[in-house]
N, C-alpha and C positions, 0 to 999 in steps of 0.2 A: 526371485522377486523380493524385494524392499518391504520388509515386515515395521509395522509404526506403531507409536505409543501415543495415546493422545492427553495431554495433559490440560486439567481445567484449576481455573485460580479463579476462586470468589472471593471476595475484598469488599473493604467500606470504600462507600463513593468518592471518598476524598484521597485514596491510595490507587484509583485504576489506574492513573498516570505513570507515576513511579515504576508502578509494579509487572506495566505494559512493557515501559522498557525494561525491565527486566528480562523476561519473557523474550521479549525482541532480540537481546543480547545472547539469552542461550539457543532461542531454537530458530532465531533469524529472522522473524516474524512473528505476527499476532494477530488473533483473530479477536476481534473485540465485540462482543454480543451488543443489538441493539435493542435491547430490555437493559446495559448496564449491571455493571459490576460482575461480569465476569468476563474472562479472558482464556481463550483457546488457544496452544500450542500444539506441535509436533516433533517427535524426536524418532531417530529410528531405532530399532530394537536389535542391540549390536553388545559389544563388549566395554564401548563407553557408554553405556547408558545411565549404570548404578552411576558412577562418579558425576557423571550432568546431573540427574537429578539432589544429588546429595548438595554439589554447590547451590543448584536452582533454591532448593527447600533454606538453604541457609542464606542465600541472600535475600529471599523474598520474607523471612520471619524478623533479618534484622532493621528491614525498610519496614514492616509493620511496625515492629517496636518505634521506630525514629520518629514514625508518625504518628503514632497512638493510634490504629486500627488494629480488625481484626481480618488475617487472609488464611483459605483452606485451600491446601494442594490437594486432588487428586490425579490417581494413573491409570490411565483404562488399556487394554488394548483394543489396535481397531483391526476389525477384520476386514480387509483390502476389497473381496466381494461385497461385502454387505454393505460396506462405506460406500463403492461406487450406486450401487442399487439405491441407497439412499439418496444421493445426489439426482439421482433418475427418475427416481418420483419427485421430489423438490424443487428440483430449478426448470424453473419452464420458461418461455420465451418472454421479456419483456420489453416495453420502449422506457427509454431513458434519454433525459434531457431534452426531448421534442426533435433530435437528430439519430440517435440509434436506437435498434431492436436487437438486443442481445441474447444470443439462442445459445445452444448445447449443440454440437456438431448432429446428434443424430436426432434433430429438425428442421425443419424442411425450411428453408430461406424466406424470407420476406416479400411482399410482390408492395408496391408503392414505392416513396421516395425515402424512409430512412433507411440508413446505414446499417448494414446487416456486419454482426461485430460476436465471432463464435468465439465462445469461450468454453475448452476442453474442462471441467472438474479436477481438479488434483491436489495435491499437497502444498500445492504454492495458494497465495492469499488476493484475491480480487476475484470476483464474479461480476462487478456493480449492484450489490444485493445492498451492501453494507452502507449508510449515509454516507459515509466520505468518501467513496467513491464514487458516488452521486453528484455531490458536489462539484469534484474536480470534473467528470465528465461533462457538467453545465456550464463552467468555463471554459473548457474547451468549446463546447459547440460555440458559444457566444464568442468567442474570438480564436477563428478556425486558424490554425497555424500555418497553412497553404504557403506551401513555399520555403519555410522556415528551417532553422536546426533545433530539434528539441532536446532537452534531457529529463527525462525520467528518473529519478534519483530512489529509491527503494520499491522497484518494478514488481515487486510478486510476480504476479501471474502476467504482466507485461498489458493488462487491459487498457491502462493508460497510454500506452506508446504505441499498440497498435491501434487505439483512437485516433490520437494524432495523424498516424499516418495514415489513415481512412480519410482526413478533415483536406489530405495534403502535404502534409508537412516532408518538408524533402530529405532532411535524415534525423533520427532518432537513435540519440544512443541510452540506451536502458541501463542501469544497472541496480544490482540486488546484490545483497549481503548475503544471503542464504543460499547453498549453493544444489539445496535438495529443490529449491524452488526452479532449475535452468530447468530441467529435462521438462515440464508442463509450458513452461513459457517459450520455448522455442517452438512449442509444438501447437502453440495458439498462434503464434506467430506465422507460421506455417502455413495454418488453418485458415487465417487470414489473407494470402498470400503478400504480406509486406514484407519477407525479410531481406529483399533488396534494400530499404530503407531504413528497419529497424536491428541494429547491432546491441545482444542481450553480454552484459558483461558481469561475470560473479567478481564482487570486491564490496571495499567501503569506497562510498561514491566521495568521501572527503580527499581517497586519494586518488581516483582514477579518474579525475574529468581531466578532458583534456578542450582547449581549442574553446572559442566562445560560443553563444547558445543565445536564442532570441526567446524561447521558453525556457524555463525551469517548474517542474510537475516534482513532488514531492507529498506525497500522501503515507505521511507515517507518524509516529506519536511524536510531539511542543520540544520532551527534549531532544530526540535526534534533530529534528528541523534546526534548532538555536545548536549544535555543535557543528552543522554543515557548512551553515551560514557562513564563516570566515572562509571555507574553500572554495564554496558555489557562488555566491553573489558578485566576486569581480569575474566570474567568467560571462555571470550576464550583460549583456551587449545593452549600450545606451538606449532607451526605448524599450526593450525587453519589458516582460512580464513573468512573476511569479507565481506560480498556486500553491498553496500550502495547506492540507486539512488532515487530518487526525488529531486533532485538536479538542482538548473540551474546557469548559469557559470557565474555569480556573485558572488555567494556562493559558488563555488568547493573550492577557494585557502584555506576559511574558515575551512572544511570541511577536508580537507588536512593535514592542521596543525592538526586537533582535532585529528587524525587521529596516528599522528607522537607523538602526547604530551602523548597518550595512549598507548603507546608500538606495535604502529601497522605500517610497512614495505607497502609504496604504492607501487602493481606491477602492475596495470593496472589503465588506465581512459579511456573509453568508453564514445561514444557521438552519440546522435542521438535528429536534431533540436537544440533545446534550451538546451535539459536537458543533463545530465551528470552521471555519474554509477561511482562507485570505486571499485576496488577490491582489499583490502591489507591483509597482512599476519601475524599473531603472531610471534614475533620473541624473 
């Protein structure tokens, strides 16, 4: 079994950004607290681990410097029982967006009309716990994809793609950068039973799309969304729609522009806290 480290990075408010991608870039993802300024990773506890963290520590102190903040790394380990055990007291069943109830596989399904939507605990990033994933799940309910090709563009735990294909949507290709995060997301996937329609692919989504998409779902930190943009936005289909959140409003006006310089029509900005959601249009 896969032994983990869990790494936390406190920063001034005006470096979560940056520092996220940072973080993103070594361990593939982020977990971004919703108290603010701070930010959770994972890496596995292997023979590359000194040399990741040694880079991590050095780019994360020369982006404080550039910024004038202050950031504190630590390293803990987690012990794999006691992580799940904590998960198990914590995440309990909840509705989300007025269309789903999102459980933990071991409770009991929902009885009424929403969308019963399990999410196994892991190492990969999505619960719907977190705002921005909130967000995106509101746009989706409000404009159910039924029918449609969607792409999910930095999947985690794939909670967004097996929405979609709850909502309908006729195929969904997912993909995530982090490749510790497939083994939890195929197995939500699973749990779900869509993976007729949902296809989980480890890469950088800049260079694996293929074929065009009437959605595009991206919920990950202002600067990966503004580097994708050049590869993702002409595969969206005329009429299409964007979602874009992990955002915090700092970087929306950023995110805005990139948004406008790619052919894409902003009709909505949603906010909840700190963070920020988009939703614009192929035009």
């Amino acid at each position: 079994m896969t032994r983990w480290v869990e790494l936390s990075v406190r920063c001034s408010p005006d470096l979560e950004e940056p520092l996220a991608a940072i973080v993103t870039g070594e361990c593939g993802g982020v977990e971004l607290s919703a108290e603010g300024n701070l930010l959770r990773g994972w890496l596995p506890l292997d023979d590359r681990l000194e040399s990741r963290l040694d880079r991590l520590q050095a780019s994360l102190r020369a982006a404080a410097e550039a910024g004038g903040g202050d950031v504190e790394l630590s390293v803990s380990p987690v012990a794999s029982d006691d992580w799940l055990e904590t998960w198990r007291a914590n995440f309990r069943p909840f509705e989300c967006a007025g269309r789903f109830r999102i459980r933990p596989p071991w409770e009991d399904p929902p009885e009424g009309p929403l969308l019963d939507l399990v999410i196994d605990p892991g190492m990969a990033f999505g619960t719907g716990q977190h705002p921005t994933t909130e967000l995106m799940l509101r746009f989706l309910a409000e404009n159910p994809p039924a029918g449609l090709r969607v792409l999910d563009a930095g999947a985690g735990s794939a909670i967004l793609s097996i929405a979609a294909a709850l909502l309908g949507a006729r195929e969904v290709l997912a993909i995530e950068l982090d490749p510790v995060a497939e083994e939890n997301a195929r197995r939500n996937i699973a749990l779900n039973g869509v993976q007729e329609r949902v296809r989980y692919v480890v890469g950088d989504a800049g260079e694996l799309v293929d074929g065009a998409f009437d959605v595009v779902l991206m919920n990950i930190v202002a600067g990966v969304i503004i580097r994708l943009l050049p590869s993702i936005a002409p595969r969206l289909a005329a009429g299409g729609w964007l979602g874009c959140s992990g955002i915090i409003e700092e970087r929306l006006e950023d995110v805005l522009e990139a948004l406008q310089r790619h052919g894409l029509e902003v009709r909505r900005v949603e906010s909840s806290g700190e963070w920020r959601a988009v939703l614009a249009v192929k035009t």
